[in-house]
N, CA, C and O atoms as a GROMACS GRO file, in nm:
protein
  500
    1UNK      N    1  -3.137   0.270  -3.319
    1UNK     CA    2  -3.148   0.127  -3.342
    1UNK      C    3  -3.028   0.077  -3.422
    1UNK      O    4  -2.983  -0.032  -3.384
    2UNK      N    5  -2.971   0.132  -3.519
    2UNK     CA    6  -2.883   0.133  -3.593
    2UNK      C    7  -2.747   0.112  -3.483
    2UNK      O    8  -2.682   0.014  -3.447
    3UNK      N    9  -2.746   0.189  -3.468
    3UNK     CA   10  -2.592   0.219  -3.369
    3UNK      C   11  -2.608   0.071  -3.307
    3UNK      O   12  -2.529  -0.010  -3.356
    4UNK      N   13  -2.702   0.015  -3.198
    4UNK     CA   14  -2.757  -0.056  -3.135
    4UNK      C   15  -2.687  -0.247  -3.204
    4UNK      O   16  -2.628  -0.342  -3.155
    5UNK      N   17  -2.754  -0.203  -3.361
    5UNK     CA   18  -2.702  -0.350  -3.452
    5UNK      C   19  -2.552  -0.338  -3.435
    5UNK      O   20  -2.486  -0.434  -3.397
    6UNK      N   21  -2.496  -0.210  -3.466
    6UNK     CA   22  -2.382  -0.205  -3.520
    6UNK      C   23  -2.281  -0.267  -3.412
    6UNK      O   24  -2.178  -0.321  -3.453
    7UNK      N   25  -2.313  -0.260  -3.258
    7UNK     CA   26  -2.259  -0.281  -3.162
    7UNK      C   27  -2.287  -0.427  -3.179
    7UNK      O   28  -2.182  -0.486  -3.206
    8UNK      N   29  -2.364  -0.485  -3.174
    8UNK     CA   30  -2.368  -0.662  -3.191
    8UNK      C   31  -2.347  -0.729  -3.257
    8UNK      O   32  -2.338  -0.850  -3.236
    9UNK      N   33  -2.326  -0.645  -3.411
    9UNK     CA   34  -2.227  -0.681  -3.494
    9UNK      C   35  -2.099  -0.671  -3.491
    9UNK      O   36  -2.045  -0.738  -3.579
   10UNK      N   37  -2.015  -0.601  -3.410
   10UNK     CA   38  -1.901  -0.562  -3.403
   10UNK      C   39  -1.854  -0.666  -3.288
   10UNK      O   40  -1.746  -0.720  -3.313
   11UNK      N   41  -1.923  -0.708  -3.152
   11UNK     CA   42  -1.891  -0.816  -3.028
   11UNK      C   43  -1.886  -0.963  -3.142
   11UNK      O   44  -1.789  -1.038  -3.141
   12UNK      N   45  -1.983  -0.981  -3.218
   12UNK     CA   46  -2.016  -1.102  -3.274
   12UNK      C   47  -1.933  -1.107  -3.412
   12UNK      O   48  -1.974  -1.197  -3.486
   13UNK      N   49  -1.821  -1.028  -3.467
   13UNK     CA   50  -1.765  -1.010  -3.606
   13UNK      C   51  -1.673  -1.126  -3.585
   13UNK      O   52  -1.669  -1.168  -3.469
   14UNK      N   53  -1.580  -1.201  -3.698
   14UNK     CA   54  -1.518  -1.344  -3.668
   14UNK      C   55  -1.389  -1.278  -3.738
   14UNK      O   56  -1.388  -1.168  -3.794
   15UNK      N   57  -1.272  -1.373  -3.722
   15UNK     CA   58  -1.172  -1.348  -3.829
   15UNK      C   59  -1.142  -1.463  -3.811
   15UNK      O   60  -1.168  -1.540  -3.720
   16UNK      N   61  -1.033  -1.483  -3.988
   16UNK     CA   62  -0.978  -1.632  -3.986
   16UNK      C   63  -0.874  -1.625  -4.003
   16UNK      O   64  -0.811  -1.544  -4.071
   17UNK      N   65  -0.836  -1.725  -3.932
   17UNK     CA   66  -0.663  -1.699  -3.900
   17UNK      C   67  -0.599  -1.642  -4.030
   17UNK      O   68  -0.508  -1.563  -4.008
   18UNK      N   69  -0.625  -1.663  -4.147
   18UNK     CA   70  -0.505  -1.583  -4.248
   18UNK      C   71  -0.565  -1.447  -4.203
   18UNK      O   72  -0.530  -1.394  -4.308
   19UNK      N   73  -0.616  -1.363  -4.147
   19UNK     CA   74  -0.648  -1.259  -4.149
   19UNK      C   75  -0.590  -1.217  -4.053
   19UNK      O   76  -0.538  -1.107  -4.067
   20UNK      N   77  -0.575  -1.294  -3.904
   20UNK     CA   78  -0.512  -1.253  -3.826
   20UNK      C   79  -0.360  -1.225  -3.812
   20UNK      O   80  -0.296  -1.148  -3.740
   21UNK      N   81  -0.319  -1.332  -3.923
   21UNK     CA   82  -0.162  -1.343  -4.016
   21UNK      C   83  -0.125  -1.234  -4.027
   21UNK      O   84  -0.021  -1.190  -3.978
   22UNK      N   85  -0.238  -1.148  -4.123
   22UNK     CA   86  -0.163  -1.025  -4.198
   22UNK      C   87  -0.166  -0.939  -4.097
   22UNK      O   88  -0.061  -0.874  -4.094
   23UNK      N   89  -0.252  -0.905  -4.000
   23UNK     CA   90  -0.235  -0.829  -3.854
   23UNK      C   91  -0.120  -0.851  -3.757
   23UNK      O   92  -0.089  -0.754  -3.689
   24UNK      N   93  -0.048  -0.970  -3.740
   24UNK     CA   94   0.084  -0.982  -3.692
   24UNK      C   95   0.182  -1.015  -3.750
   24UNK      O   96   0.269  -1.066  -3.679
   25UNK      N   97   0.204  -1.006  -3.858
   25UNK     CA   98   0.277  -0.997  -3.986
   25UNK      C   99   0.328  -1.162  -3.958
   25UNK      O  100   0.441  -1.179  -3.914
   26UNK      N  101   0.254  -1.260  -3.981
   26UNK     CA  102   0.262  -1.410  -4.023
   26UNK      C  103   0.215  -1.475  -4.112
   26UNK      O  104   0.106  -1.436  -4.155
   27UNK      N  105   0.271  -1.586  -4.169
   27UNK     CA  106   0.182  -1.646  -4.327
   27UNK      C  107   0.130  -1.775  -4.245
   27UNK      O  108   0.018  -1.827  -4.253
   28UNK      N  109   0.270  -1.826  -4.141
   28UNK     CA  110   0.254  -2.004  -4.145
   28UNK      C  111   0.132  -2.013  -4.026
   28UNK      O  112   0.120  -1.939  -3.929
   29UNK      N  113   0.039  -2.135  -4.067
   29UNK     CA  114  -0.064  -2.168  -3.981
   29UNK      C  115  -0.043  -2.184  -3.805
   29UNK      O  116  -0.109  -2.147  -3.707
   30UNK      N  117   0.090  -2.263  -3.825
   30UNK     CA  118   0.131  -2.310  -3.679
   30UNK      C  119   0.193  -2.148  -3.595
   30UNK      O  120   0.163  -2.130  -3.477
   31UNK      N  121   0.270  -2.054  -3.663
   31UNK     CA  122   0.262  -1.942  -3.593
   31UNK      C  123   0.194  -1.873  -3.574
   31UNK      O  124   0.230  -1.792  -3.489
   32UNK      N  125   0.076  -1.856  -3.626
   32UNK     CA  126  -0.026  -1.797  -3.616
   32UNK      C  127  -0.112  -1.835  -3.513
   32UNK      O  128  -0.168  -1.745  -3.451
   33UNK      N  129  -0.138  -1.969  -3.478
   33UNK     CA  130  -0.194  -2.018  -3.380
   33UNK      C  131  -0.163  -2.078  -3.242
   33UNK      O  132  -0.232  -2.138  -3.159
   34UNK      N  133   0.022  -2.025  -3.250
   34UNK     CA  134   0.084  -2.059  -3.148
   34UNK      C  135   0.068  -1.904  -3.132
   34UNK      O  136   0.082  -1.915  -3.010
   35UNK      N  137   0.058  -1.814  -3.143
   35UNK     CA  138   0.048  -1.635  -3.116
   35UNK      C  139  -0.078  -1.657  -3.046
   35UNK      O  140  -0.067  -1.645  -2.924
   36UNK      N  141  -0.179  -1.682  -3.083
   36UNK     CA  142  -0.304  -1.728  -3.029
   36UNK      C  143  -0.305  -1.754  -2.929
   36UNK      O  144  -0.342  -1.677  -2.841
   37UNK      N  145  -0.250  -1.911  -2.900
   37UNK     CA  146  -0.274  -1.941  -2.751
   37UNK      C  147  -0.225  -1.858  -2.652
   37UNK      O  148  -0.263  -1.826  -2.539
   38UNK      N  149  -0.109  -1.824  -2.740
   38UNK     CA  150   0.025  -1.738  -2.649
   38UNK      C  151  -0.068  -1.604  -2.601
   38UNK      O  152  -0.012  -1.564  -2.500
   39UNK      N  153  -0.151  -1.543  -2.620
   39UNK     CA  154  -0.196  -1.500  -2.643
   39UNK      C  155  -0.368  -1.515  -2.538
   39UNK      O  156  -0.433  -1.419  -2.498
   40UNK      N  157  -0.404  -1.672  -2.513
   40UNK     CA  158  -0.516  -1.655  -2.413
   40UNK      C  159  -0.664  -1.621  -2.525
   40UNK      O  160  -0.772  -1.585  -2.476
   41UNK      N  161  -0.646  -1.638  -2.664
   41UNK     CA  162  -0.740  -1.625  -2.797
   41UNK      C  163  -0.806  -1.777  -2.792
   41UNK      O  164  -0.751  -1.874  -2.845
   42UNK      N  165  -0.926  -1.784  -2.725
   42UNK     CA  166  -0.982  -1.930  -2.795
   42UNK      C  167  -0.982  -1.950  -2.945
   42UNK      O  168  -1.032  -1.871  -3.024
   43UNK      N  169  -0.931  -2.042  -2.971
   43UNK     CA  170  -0.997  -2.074  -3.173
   43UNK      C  171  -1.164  -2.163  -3.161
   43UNK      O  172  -1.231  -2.222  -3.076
   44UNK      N  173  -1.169  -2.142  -3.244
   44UNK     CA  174  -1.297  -2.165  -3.273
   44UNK      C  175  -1.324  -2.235  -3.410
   44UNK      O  176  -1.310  -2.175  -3.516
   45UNK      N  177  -1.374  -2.399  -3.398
   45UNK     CA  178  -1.350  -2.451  -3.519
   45UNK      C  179  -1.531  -2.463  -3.597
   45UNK      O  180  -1.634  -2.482  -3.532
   46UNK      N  181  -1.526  -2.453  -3.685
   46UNK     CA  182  -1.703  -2.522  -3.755
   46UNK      C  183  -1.676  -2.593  -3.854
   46UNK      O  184  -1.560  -2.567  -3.887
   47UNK      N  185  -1.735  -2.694  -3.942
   47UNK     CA  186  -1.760  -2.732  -4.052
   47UNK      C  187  -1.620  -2.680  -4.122
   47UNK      O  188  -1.509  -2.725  -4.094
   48UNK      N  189  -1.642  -2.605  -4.191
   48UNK     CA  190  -1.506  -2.593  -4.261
   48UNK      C  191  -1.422  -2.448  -4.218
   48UNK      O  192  -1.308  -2.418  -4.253
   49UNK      N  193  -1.507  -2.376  -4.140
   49UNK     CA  194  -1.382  -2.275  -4.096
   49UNK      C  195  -1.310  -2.264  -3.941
   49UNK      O  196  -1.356  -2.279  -3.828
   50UNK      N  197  -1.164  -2.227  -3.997
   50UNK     CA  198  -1.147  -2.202  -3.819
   50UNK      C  199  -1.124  -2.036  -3.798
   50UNK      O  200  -1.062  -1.951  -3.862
   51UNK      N  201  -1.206  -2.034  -3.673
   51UNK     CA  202  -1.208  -1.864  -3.654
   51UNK      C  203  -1.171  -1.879  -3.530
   51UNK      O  204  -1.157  -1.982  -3.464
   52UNK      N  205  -1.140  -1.654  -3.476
   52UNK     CA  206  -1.136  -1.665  -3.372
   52UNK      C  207  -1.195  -1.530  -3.355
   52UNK      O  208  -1.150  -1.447  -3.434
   53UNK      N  209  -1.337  -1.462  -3.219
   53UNK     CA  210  -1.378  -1.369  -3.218
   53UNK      C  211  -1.279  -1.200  -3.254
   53UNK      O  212  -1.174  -1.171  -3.198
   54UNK      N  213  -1.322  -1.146  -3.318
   54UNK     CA  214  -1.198  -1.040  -3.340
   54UNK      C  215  -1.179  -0.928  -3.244
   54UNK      O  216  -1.082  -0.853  -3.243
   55UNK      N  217  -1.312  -0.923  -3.137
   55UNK     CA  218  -1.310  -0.840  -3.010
   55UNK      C  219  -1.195  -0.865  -2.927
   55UNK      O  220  -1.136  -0.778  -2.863
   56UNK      N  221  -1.153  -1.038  -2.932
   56UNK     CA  222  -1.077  -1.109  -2.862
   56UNK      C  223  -0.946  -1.075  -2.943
   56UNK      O  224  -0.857  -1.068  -2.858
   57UNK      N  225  -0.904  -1.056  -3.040
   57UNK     CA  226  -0.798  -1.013  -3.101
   57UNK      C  227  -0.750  -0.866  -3.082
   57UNK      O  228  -0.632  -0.831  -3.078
   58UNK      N  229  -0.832  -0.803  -3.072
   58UNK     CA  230  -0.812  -0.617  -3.027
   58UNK      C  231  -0.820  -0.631  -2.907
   58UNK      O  232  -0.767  -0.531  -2.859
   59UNK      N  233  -0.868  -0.720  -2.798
   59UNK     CA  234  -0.790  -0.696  -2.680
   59UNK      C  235  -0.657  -0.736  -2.668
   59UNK      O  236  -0.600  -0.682  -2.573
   60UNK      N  237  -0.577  -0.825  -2.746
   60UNK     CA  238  -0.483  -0.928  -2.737
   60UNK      C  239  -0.406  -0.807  -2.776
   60UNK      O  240  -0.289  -0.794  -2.739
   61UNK      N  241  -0.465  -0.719  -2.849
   61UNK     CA  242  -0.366  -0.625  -2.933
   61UNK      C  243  -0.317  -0.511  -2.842
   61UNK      O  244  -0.201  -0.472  -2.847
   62UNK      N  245  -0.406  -0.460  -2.760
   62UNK     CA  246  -0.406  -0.342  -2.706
   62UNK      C  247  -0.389  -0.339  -2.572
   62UNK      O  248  -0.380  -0.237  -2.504
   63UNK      N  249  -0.384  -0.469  -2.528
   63UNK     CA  250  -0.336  -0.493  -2.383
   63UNK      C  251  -0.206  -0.479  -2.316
   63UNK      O  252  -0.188  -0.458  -2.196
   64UNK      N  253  -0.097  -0.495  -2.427
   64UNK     CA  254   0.032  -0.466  -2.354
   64UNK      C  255   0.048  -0.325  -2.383
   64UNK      O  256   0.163  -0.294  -2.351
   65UNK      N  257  -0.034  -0.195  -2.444
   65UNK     CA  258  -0.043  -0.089  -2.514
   65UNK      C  259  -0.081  -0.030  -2.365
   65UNK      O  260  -0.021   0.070  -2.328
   66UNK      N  261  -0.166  -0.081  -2.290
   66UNK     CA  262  -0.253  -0.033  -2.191
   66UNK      C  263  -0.169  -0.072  -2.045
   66UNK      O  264  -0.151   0.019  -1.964
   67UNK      N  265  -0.120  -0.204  -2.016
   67UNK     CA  266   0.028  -0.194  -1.927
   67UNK      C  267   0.165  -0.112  -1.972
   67UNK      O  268   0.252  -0.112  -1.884
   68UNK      N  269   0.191  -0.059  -2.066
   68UNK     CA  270   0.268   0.029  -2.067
   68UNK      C  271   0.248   0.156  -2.018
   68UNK      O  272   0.340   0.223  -1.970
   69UNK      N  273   0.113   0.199  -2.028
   69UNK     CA  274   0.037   0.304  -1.968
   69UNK      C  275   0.021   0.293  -1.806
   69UNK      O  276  -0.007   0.392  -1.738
   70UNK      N  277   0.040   0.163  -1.752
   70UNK     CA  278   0.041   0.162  -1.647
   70UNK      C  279   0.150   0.165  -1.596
   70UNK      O  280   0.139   0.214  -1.484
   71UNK      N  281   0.291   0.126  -1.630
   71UNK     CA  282   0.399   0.141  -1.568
   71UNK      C  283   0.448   0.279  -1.597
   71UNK      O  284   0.540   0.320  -1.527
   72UNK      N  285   0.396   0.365  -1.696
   72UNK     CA  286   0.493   0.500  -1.739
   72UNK      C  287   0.342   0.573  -1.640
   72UNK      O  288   0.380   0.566  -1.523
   73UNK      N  289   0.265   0.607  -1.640
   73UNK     CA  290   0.165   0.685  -1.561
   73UNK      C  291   0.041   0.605  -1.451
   73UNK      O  292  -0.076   0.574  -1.474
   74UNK      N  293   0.113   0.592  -1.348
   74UNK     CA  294   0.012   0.477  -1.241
   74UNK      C  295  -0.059   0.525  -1.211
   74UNK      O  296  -0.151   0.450  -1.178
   75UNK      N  297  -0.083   0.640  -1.196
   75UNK     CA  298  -0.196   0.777  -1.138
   75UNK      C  299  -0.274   0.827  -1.260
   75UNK      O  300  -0.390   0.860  -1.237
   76UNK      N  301  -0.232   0.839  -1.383
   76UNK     CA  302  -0.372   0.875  -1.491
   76UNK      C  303  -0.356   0.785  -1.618
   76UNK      O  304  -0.344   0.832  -1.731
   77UNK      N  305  -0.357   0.648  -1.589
   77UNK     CA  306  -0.298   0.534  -1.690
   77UNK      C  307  -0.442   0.559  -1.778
   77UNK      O  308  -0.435   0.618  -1.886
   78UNK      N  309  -0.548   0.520  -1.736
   78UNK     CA  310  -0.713   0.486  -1.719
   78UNK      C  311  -0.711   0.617  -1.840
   78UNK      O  312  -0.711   0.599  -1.962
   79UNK      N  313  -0.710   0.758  -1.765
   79UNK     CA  314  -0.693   0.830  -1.893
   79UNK      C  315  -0.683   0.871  -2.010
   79UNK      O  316  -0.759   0.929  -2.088
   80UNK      N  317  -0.491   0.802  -2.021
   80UNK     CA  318  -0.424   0.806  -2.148
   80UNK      C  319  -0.520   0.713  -2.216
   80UNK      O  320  -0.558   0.743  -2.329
   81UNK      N  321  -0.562   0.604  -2.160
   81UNK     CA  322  -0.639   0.453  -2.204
   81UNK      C  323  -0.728   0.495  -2.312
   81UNK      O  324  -0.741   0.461  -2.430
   82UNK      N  325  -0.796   0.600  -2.218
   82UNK     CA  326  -0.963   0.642  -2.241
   82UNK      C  327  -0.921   0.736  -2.399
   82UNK      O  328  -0.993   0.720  -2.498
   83UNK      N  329  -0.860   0.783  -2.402
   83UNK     CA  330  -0.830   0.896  -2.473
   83UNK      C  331  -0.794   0.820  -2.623
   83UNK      O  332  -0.816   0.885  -2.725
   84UNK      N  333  -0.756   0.722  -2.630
   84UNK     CA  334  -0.684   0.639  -2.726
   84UNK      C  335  -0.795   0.578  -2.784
   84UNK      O  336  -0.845   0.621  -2.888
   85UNK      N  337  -0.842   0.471  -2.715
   85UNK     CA  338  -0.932   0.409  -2.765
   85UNK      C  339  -1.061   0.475  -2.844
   85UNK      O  340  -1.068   0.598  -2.850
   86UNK      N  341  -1.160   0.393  -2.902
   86UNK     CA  342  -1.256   0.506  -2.954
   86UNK      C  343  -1.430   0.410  -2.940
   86UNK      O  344  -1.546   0.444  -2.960
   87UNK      N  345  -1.375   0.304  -2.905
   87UNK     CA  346  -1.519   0.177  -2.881
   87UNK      C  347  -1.490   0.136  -2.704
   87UNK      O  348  -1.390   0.088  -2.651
   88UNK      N  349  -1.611   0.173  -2.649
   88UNK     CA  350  -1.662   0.215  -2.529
   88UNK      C  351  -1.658   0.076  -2.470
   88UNK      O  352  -1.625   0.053  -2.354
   89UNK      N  353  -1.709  -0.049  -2.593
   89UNK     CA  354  -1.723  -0.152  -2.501
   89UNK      C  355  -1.578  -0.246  -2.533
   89UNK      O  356  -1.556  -0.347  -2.467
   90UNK      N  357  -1.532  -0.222  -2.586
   90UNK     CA  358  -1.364  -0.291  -2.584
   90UNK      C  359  -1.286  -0.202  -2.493
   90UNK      O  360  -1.192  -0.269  -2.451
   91UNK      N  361  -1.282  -0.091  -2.449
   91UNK     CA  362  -1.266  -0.008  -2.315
   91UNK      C  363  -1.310  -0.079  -2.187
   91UNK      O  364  -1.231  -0.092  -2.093
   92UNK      N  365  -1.439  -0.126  -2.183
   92UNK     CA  366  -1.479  -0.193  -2.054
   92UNK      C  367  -1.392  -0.347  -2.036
   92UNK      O  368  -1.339  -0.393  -1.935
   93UNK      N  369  -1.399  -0.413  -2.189
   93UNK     CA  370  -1.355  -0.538  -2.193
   93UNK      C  371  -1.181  -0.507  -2.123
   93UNK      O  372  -1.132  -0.602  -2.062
   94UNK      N  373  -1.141  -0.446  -2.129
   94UNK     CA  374  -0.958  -0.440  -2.163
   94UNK      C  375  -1.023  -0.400  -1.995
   94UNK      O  376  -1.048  -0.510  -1.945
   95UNK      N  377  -1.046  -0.333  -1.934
   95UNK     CA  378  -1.043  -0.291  -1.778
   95UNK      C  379  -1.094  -0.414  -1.721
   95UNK      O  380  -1.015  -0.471  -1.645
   96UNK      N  381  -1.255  -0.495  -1.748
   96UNK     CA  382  -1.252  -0.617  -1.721
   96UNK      C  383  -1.089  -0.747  -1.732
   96UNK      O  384  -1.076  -0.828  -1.640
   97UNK      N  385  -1.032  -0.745  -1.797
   97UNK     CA  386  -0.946  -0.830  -1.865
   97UNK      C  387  -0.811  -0.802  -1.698
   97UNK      O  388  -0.763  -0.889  -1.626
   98UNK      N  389  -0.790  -0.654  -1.692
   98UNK     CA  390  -0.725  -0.614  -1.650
   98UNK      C  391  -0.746  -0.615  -1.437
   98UNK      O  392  -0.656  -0.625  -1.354
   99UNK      N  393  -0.853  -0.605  -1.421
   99UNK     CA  394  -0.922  -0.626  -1.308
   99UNK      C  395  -0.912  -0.777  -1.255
   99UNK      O  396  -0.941  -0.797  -1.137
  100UNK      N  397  -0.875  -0.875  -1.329
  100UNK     CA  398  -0.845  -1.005  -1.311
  100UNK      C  399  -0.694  -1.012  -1.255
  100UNK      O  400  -0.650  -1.046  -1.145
  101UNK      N  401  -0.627  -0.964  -1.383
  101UNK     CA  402  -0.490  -0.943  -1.343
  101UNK      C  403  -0.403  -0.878  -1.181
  101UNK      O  404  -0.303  -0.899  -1.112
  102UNK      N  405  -0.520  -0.791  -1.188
  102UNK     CA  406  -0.494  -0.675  -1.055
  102UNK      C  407  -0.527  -0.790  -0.895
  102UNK      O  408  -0.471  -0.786  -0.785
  103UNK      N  409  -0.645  -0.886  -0.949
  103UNK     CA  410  -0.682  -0.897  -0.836
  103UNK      C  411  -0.674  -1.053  -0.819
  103UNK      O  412  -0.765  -1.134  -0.804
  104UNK      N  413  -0.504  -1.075  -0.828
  104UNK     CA  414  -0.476  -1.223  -0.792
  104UNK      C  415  -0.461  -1.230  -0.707
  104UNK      O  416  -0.439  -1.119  -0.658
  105UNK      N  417  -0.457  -1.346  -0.607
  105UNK     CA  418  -0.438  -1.388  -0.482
  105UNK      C  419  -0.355  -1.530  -0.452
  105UNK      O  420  -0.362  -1.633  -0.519
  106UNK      N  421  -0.304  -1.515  -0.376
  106UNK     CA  422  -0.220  -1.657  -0.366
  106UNK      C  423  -0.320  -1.766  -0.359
  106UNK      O  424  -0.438  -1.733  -0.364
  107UNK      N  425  -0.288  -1.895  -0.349
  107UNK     CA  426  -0.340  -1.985  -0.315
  107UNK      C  427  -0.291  -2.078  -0.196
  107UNK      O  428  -0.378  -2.153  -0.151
  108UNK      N  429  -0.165  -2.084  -0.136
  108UNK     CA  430  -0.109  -2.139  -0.048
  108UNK      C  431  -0.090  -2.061   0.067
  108UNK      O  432  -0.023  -1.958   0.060
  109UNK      N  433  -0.142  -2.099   0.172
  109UNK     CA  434  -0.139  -2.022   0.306
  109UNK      C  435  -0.019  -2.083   0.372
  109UNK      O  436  -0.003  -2.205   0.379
  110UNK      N  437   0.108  -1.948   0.445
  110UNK     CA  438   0.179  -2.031   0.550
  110UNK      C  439   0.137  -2.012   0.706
  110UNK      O  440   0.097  -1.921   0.778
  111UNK      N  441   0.167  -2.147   0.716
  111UNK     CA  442   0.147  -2.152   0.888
  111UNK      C  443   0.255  -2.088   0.980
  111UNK      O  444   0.363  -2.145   0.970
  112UNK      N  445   0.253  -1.973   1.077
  112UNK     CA  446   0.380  -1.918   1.126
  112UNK      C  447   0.357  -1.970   1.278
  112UNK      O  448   0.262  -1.976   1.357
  113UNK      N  449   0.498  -2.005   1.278
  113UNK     CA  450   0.532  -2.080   1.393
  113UNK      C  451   0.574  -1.963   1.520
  113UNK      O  452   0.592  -1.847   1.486
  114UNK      N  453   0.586  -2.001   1.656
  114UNK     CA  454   0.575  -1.940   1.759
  114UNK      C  455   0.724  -1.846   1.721
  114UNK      O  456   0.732  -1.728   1.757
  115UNK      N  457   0.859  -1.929   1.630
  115UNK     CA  458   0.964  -1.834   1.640
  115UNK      C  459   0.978  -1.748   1.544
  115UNK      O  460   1.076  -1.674   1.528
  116UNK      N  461   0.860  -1.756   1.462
  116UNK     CA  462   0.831  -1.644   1.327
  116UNK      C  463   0.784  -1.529   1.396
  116UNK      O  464   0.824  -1.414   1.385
  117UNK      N  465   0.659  -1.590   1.498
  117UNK     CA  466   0.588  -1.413   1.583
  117UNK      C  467   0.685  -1.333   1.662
  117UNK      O  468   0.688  -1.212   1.688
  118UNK      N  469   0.782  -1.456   1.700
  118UNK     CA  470   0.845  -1.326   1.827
  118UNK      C  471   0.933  -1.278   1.724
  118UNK      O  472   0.942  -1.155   1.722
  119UNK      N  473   1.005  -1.344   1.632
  119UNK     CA  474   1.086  -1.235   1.525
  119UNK      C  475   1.001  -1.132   1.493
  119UNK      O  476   1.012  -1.020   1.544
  120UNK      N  477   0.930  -1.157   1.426
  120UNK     CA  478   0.818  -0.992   1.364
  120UNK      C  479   0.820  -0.974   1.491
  120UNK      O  480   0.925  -0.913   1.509
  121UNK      N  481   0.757  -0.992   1.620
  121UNK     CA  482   0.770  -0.881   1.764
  121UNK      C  483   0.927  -0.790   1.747
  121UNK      O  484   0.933  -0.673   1.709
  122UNK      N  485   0.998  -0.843   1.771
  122UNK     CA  486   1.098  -0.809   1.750
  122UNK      C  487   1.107  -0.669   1.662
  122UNK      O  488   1.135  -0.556   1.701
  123UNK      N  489   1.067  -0.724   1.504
  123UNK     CA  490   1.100  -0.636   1.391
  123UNK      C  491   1.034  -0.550   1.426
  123UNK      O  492   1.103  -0.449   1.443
  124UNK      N  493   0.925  -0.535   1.448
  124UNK     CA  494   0.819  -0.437   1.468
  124UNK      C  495   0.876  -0.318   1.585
  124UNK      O  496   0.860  -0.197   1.567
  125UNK      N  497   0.944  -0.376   1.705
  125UNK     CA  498   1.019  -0.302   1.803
  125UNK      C  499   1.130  -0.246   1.799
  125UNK      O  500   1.174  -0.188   1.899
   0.00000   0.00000   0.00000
């Protein structure tokens, strides 16, 4: 049961931006929250604090950690990944995160005209 809290405490934990400061070595408000957006980090404002989830900050952190793993080993990236990390569900989150990335698609279709097919006939021959 324990373990159980500890996990919904850890998805649901907050940080405030000076905290996130000292994690990317920044003091000023406006860089800190231009790293943020830059970044794809919702802020999150209440009453008097502004936060931002810190699950969402350790992915922000460990994501270009995990494309480097993909360009130096394309065949056991997932691996090195697995081996590093040590929280199971920020593992799923960073492969979720990453599964988006993998699976873009254009949006503009071209129309190929009768002298586009016989070229590819062509190429193809």
């Amino acid at each position: 049961m324990a373990e159980k809290e500890e996990k919904q405490i850890r998805c649901t934990a907050i940080m405030s931006l000076s905290e996130v400061g000292v994690h990317i070595g920044r003091k000023d408000k406006e860089c800190i929250i231009k790293w943020l957006t830059g970044s794809n980090i919702t802020i999150h404002r209440s009453v008097k604090l502004v936060y931002i989830y810190k699950v969402d900050f350790e992915c922000a952190i460990i994501l270009p950690q995990v494309k480097d793993y993909k360009k130096k080993y394309p065949t056991q990236w997932e691996a090195y990944y697995q081996k590093t990390i040590k929280d199971e569900a920020l593992f799923n989150l960073i492969m979720l995160k990453l599964e988006v990335d993998i699976n873009y698609m254009p949006t503009t279709k071209v129309k190929k005209s009768k002298k586009d097919e016989e070229l590819f006939k062509q190429l193809l021959s």
